[in-house]
GUMI-749853 format. One record per residue (C-alpha): x, y, z. Coordinates in pm, whole numbers. Layout:
// residues N
+--------+--------+--------+
|      u |      v |      w |
+--------+--------+--------+
|      X |      Y |      Z |
...
+--------+--------+--------+
// end
This chain:
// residues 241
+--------+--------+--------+
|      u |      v |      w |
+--------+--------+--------+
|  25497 |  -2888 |  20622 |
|  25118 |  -2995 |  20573 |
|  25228 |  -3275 |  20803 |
|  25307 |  -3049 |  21073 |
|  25022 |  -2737 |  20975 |
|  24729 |  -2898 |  20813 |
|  24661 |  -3251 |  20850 |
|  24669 |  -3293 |  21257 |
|  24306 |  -3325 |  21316 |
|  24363 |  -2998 |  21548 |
|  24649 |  -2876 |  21373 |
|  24738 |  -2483 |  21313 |
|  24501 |  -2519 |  21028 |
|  24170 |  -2594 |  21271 |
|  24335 |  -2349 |  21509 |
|  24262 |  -2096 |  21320 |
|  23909 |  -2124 |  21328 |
|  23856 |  -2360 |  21588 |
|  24085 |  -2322 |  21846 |
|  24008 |  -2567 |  22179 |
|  24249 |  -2414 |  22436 |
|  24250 |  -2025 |  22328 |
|  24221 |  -1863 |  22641 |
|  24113 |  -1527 |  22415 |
|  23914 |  -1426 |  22162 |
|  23716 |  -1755 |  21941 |
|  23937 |  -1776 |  21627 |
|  24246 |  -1632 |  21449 |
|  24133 |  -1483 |  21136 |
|  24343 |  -1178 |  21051 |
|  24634 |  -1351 |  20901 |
|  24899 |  -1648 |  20933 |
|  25233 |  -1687 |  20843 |
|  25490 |  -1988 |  20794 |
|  25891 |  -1967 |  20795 |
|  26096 |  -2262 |  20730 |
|  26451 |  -2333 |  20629 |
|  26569 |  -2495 |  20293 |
|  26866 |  -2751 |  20260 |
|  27185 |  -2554 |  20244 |
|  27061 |  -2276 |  20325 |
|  27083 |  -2098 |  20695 |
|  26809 |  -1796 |  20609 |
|  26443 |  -1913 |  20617 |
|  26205 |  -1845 |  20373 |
|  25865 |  -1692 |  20452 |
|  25506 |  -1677 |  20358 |
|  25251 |  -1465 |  20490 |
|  24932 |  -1304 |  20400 |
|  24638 |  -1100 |  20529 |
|  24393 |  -1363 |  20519 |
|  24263 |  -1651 |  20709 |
|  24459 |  -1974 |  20667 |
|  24173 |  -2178 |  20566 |
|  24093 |  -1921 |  20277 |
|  24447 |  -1978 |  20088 |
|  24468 |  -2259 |  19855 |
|  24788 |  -2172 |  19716 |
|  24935 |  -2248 |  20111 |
|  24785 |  -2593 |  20097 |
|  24966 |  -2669 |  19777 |
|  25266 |  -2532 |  19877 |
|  25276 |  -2698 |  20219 |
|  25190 |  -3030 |  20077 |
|  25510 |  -3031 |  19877 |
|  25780 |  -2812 |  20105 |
|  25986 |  -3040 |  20350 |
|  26195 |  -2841 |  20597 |
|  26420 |  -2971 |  20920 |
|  26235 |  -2662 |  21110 |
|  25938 |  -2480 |  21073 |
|  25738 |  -2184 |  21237 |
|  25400 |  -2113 |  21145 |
|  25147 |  -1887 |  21347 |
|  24781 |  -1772 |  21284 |
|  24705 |  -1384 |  21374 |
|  24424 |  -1270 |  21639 |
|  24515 |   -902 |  21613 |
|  24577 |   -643 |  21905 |
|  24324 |   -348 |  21846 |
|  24511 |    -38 |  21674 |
|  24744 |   -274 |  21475 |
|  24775 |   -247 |  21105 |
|  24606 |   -586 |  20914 |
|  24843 |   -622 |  20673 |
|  25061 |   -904 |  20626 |
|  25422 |   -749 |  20731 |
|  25215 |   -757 |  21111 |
|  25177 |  -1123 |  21050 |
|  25499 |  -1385 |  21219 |
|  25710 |  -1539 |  21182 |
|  25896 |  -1169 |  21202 |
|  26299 |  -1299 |  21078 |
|  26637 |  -1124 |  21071 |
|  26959 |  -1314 |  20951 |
|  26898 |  -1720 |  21048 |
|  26632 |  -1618 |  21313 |
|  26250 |  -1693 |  21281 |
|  26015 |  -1525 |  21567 |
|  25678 |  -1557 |  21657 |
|  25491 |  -1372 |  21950 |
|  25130 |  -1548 |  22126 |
|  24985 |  -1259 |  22313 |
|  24917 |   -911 |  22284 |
|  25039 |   -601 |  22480 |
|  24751 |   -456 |  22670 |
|  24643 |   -128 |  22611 |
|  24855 |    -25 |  22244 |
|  24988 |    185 |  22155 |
|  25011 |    402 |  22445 |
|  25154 |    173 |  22757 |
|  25432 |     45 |  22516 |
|  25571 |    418 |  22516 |
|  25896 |    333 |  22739 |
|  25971 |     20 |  22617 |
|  25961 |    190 |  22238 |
|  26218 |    425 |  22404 |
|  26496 |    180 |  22495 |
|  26522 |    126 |  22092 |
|  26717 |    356 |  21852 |
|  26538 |    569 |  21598 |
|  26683 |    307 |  21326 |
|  26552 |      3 |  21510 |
|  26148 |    163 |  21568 |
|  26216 |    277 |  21167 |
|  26311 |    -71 |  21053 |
|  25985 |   -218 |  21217 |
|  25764 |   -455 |  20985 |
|  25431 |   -305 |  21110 |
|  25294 |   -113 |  21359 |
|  25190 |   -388 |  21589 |
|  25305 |   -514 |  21938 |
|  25446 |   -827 |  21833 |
|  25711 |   -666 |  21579 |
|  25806 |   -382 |  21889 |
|  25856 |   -700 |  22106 |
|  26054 |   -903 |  21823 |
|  26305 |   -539 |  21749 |
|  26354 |   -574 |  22135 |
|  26442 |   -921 |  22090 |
|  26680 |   -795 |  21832 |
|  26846 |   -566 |  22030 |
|  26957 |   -836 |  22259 |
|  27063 |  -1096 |  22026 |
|  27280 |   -807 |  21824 |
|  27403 |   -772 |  22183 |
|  27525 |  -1129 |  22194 |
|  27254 |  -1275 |  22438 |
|  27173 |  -1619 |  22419 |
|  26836 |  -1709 |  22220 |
|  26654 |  -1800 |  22600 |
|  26842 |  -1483 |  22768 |
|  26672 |  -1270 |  22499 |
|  26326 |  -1389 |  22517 |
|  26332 |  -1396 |  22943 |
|  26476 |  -1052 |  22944 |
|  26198 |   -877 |  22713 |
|  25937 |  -1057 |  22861 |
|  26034 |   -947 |  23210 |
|  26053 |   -553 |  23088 |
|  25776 |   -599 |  22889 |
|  25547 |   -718 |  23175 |
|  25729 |   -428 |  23400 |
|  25571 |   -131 |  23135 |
|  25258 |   -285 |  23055 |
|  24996 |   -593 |  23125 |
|  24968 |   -842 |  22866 |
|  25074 |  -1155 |  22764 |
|  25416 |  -1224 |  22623 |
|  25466 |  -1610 |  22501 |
|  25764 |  -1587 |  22254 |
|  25880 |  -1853 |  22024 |
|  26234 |  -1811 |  21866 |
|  26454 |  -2070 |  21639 |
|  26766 |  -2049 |  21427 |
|  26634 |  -2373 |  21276 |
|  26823 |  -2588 |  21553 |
|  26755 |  -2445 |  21876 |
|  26367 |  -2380 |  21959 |
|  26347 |  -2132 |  22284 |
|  26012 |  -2019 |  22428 |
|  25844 |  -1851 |  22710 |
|  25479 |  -1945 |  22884 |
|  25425 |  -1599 |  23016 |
|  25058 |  -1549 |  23013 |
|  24886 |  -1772 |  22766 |
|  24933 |  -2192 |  22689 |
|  25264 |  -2341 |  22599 |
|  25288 |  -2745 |  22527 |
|  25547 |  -2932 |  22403 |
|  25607 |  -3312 |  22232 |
|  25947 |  -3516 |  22129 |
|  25987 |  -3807 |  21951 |
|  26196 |  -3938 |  21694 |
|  26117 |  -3776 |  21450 |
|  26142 |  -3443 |  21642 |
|  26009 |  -3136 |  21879 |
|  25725 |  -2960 |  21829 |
|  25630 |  -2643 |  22041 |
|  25284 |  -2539 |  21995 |
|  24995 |  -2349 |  22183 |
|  24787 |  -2609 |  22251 |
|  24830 |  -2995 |  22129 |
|  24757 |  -3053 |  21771 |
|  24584 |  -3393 |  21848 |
|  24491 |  -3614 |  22200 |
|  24766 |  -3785 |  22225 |
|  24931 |  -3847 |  22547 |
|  25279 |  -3764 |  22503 |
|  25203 |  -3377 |  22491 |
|  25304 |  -3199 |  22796 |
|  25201 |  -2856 |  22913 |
|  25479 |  -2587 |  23008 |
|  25410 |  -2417 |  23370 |
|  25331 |  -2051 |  23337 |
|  25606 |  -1844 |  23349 |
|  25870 |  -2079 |  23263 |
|  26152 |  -2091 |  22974 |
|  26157 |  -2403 |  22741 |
|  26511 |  -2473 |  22520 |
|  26464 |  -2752 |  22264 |
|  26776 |  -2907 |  22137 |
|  26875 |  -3198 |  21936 |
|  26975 |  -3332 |  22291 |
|  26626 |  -3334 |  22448 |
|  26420 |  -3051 |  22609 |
|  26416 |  -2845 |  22953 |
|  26190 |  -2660 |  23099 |
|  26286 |  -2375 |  23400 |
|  26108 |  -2167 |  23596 |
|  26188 |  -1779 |  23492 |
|  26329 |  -1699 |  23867 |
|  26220 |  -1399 |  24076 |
|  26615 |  -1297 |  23945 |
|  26523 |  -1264 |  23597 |
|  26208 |  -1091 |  23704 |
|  26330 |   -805 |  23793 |
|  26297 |   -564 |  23519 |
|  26645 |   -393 |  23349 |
|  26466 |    -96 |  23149 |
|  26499 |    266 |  23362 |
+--------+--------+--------+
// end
């Protein structure tokens, strides 16, 4: 894990303070969070807190000795009128899913009012924290309960999302073998080699064989390779009445 989070020379780790492709705010100091998924074992196991990554010792010790096939860590700008504890930090999870959401929803609480609608009183109860990512990640829910595929799921939400309010809506979602992501809004890059894929914000170092996902496009990682496709004026259209 520390391979991954912490010792890139721009890793998650630097993000967090020192971000060099942010497009807003400076740093990302209200929390972090990591999910990852043990041998044998389809659920992943989280850690969280409330605090800036670089203030945790206890994460560098226990990323310097956790090995995982797949990993999701994010570190927390937050939307005003969100709650700062740690249940508002991702990865957000339910069954073998991990979630993560780089953006915000402009104007919270109130312009999220009919996309809060289209969920059942047991869904908006069962919500980790009253924050905009965690709405986004029930809706996200909804479909996969649904049976929508992993990239169906994200495209859809982010389409009715952007049809109910501005904002910027670049979700990351895994099972631990499938990666799918949107670029809707904010910076999206992407590297494989053999020893994997790694979906990120911006690049973790300056090495050339990062590439940058087009805005407004769907990425779907596999153990096959990776492709990238435009989300089509189709899928645009929103499906919330």
């Amino acid at each position: 894990m520390a391979t991954l989070i912490s010792a890139p020379e721009h890793g998650l780790l630097r993000q967090s303070w020192a971000p060099r492709r942010q497009r807003n705010g400076t740093m990302n100091a209200d929390g972090f969070g990591v999910g990852w998924y043990a041998a044998g074992d389809p659920l992943p196991a989280r850690y969280r807190r409330a605090v800036p990554m670089w203030t945790d010792q206890s994460f560098a010790d226990l990323a310097r000795v956790t090995t995982s096939t797949a990993v999701l860590a994010a570190v927390r700008s937050a939307t005003p009128g969100t709650t700062p504890d740690e249940a508002a930090a991702a990865p957000y999870t339910a069954g073998k899913w991990l979630f993560s959401h780089n953006g915000r929803i402009d104007n919270w609480p109130r312009s999220a009012e009919a996309l809060a609608a289209t969920l059942s009183p047991a869904r908006l109860l069962a919500l980790e924290a009253r924050v905009d990512s965690a709405l986004l990640w029930a809706l996200v829910l909804q479909r996969l309960d649904s049976h929508d595929s992993a990239a169906d799921a994200l495209v859809r939400v982010a389409t009715d999302a952007s049809a109910h309010a501005t904002g910027r809506y670049n979700f990351l979602l895994t099972d631990g073998t499938t990666i799918a992501a949107t670029a809707a809004g904010d910076t999206l890059f992407w590297r494989s080699d053999n020893r994997g894929t790694v979906v990120a914000s911006e690049p973790s170092d300056d090495g050339a064989q990062w590439h940058e996902v087009p805005d407004q496009s769907l990425l779907v990682a596999t153990s096959h390779g990776v492709d990238i496709s435009p989300i089509t004026p189709a899928e645009m259209e929103p499906t919330l009445t």
